[in-house]
Structure formats: C-alpha cells, structure tokens
C-alpha positions in Angstrom: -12.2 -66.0 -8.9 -9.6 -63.2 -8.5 -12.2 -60.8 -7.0 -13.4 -63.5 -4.5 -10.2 -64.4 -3.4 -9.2 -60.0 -2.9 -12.6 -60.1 -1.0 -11.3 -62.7 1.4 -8.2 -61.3 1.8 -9.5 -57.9 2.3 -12.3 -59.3 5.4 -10.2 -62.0 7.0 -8.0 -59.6 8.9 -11.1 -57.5 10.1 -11.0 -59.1 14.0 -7.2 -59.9 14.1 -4.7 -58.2 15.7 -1.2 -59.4 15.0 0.5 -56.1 16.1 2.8 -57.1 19.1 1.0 -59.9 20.5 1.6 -63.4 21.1 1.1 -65.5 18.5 -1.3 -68.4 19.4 -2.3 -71.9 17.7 -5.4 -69.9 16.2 -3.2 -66.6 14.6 -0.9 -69.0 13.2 -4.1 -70.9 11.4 -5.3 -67.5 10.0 -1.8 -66.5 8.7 -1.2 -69.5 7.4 -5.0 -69.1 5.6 -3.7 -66.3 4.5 -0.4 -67.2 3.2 -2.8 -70.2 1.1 -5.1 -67.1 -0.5 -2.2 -65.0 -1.3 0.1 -68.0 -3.1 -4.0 -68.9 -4.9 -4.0 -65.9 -6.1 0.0 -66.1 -7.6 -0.6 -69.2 -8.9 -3.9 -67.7 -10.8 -1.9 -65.1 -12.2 -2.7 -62.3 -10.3 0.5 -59.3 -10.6 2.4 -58.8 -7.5 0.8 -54.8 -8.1 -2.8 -56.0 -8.2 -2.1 -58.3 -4.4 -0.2 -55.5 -2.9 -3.2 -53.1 -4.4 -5.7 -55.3 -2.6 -3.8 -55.5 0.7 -4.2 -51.5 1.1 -7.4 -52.1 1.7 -6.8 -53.4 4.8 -7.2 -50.4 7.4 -3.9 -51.8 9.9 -0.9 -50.6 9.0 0.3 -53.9 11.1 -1.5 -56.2 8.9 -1.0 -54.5 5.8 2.8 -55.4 6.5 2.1 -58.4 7.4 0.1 -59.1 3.8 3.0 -57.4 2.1 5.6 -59.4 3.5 3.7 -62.3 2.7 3.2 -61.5 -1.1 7.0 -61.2 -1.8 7.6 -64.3 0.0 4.5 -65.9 -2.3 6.0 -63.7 -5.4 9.5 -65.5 -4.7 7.6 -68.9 -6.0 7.4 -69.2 -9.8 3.4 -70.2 -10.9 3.5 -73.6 -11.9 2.0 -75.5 -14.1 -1.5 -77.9 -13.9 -4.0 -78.2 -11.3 -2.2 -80.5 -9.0 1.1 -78.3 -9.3 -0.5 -75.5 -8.2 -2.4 -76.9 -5.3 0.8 -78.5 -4.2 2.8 -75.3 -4.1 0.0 -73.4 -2.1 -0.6 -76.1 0.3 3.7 -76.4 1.0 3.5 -72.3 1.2 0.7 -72.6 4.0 2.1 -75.1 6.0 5.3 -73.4 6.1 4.1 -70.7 7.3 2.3 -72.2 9.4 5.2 -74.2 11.1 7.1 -70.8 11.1 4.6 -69.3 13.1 4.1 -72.1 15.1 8.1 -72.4 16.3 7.1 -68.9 17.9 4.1 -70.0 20.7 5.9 -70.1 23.8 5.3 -73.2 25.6 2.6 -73.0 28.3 3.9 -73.8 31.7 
C-alpha cells in the first residue's frame, strides 16, 4: 500500500505548476489530494524520512517544497488509532487544506 500511495504522490505533481501562480478551485483540489495521500501514508506508518525520501523524486524544486511543507504539517498529527480514526483525521487534514487554499482564489470580478 505504501509503494502505491509514494507512486501517486511521486505522478500527481507531473502537470502542476504551483510555482507563483494563482491558485484556482482545481490546484486547491490537487493539494488538498495531496495533503489526503501524505496524512494516508502517516496514518499507515510510514517515517517522516521515508515521505520526505519519496517527495525528492519529484523533479520541481517548487513542488518538492510544497510536499515537504505538507509532510511536517501531516507529521504534526499523531497516527491514530482504528479504521474510522484514521479516515477521520485524513479527511479533516484534506479539507483543511483545502479551505486554506481556497481563502487564497481572488474573487472574479
């Protein structure tokens, strides 16, 4: 499961460009997919090493800080316990960022 969820972290950033740009409704979707994979893969008990290892792979320095940032933020969460615990605490972790990112779309005029 681990090596699917690296795999999807490692392709999802292949067409996105989050280096000073406007953030739009769809960025904020991706990051917030994003922000869901990285706190899966905390709550599965991957090491904060082995996420930050994975996120190298990514060839954007932008993104790669982007991922990083991320992972501490997701690393700040203590892994909880059950099914239903975990699900909870990566769905919260997604729409927050989400919402985050969201507060940033200037309105259109």
């Amino acid at each position: 499961m681990k090596k699917i969820l690296c795999l999807l972290l490692t392709i999802f950033f292949v067409n996105s460009s989050y280096a000073e740009s406007e953030m739009t409704l769809e960025k904020c979707s991706e990051l917030s997919q994003m922000a869901g994979l990285i706190m899966k893969m905390r709550q599965d008990g991957s090491t904060m090493a082995e996420v930050y290892i994975q996120n190298a792979q990514v060839t954007d320095n932008n993104k790669i800080y982007l991922l990083n940032t991320l992972t501490k933020d997701a690393f700040t969460y203590s892994r909880r316990a059950g099914y239903t615990a975990q699900e909870n605490i990566i769905l919260d972790f997604q729409n927050n960022k989400f919402i985050n990112c969201f507060d940033t779309i200037e309105p259109i005029e």
